[in-house]
C-alpha positions in Angstrom: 85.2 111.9 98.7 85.2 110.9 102.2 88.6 108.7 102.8 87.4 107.8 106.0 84.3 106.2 104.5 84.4 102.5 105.0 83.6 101.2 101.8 86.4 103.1 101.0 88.5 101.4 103.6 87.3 98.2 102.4 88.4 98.9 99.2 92.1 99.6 100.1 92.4 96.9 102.5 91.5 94.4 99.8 93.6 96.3 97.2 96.5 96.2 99.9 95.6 92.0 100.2 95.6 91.7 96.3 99.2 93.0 96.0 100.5 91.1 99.1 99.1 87.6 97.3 100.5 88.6 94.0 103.9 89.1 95.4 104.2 86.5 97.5 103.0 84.1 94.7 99.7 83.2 96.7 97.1 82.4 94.2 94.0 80.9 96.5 92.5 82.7 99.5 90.0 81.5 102.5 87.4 84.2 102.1 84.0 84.6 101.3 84.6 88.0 99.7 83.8 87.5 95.7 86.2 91.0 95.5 89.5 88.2 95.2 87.7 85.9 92.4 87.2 88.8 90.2 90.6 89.6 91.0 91.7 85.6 89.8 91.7 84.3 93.2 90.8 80.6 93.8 88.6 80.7 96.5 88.4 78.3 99.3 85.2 78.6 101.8 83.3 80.7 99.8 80.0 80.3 97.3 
């Protein structure tokens, strides 16, 4: 496994977003990235 890989990267980043939100009691997110809806993000701005 590569770490450095960045699908890898991407991965972390958004799990890194996920716990932010859930801590901070954000539940909606500006992003077109269906990753935080499958997570139980409202989206805003995306499809």
């Amino acid at each position: 496994m590569n770490f450095l890989d960045s699908s890898n990267i991407d991965d972390m980043v958004d799990r890194v977003s996920f716990a932010v939100m859930r801590r901070r009691g954000i539940t909606t997110a500006f992003s077109y990235d269906e990753h935080f809806r499958q997570e139980g993000f409202t989206l805003v701005g995306g499809t």
